[in-house]
C-alpha positions in Angstrom: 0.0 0.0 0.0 2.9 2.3 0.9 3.9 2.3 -3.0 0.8 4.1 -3.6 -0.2 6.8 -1.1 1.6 10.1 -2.0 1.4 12.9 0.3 1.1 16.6 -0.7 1.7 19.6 1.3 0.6 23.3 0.4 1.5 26.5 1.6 -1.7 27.1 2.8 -1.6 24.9 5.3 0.9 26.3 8.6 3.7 24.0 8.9 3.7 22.9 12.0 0.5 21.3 12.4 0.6 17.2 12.4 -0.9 16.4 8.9 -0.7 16.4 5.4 -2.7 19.0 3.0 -3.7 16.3 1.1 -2.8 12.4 0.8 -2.9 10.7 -3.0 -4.3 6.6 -2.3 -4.7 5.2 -5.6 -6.5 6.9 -8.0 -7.9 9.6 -5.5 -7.0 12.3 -3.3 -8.7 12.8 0.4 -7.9 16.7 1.3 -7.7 17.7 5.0 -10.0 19.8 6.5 -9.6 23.4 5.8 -10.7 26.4 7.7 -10.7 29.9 6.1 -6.7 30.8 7.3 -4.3 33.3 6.1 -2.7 30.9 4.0 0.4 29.7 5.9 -0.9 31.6 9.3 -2.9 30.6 12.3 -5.1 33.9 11.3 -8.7 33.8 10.3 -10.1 36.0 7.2 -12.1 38.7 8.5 -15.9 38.9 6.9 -17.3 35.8 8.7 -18.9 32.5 7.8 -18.8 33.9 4.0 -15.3 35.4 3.9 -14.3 32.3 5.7 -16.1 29.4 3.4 -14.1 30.9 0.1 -10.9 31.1 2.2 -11.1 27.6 3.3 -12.1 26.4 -0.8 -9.4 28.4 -1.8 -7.4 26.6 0.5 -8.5 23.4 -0.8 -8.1 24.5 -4.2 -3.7 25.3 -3.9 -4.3 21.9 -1.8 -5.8 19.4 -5.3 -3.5 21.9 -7.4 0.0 20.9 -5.8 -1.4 17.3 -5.3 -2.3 17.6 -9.5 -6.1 17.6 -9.3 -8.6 21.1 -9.1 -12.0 21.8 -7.7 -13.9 20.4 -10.6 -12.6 16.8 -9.7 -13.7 17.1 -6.3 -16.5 14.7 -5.7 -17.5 14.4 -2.2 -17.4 17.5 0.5 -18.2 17.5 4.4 -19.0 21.1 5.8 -18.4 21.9 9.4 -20.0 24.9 11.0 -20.2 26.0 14.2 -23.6 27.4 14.0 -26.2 25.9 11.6 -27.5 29.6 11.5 -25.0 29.8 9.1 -25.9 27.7 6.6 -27.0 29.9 4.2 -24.4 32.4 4.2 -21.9 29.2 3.7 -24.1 27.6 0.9 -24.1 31.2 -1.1 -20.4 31.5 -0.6 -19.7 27.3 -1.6 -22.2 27.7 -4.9 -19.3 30.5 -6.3 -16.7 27.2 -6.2 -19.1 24.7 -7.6 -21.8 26.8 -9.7 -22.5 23.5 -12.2 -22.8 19.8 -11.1 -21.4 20.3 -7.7 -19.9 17.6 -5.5 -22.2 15.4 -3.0 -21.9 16.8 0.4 -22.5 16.5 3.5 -23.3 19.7 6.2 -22.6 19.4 10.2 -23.1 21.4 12.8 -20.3 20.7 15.5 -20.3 22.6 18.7 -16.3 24.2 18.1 -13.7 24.5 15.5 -10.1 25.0 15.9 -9.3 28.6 15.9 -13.2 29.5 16.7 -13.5 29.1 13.2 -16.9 29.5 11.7 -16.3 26.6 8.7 -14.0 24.2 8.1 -14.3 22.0 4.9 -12.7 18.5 3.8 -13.1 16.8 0.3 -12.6 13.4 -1.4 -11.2 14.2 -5.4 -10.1 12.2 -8.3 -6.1 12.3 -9.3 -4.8 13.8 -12.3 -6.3 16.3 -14.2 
């Protein structure tokens, strides 16, 4: 198995936090959570749930880019939010990224995210272009 995992790690993603942007198994690529950072900071966007729901995407998007993929590969999402209030303001903001056939996905509410984070987004994509 070993011979086939590849891991990928993007500048969005701080440094010294214990996992990979992105890990390649096969013939798809399982992308880490994402919350809407400075990329390469432990600071939040300002703007909110909105601001912070493209922040996180584009995130994700540098994440399937260095690992070889892009957003319209992604086929499986999980949203985390911290307050289900927010669901629309996320789902207006997440349409911009996926405005034609968009991913299945799945929406939680959780009771905290790191960095009191409104969001925080993972995805399943294919490899390759």
């Amino acid at each position: 198995m070993a011979a086939n995992k590849e891991v990928f790690q993007s500048a969005s993603l701080p440094r010294v936090l214990p996992f990979s942007s992105a890990v390649r198994g096969g013939d798809t690529l399982y992308v880490s959570g994402n919350l809407g950072n400075v990329p390469g900071k432990f600071e939040l966007v300002a703007g909110g749930v909105a601001a912070q729901t493209r922040q996180a995407l584009d995130n994700i998007r540098e994440s399937l880019a260095v690992a070889g993929s892009s957003l319209d590969r992604v086929v499986k999402c999980t949203v985390f939010l911290a307050d289900m209030a927010d669901f629309q303001a996320m789902n207006e903001a997440y349409r911009e990224f996926f405005p034609i056939d968009p991913p299945a996905r799945t929406t939680v509410g959780v009771k905290a995210l790191a960095m009191n984070a409104r969001v925080e987004i993972e995805c399943i994509a294919l490899a390759g272009n």
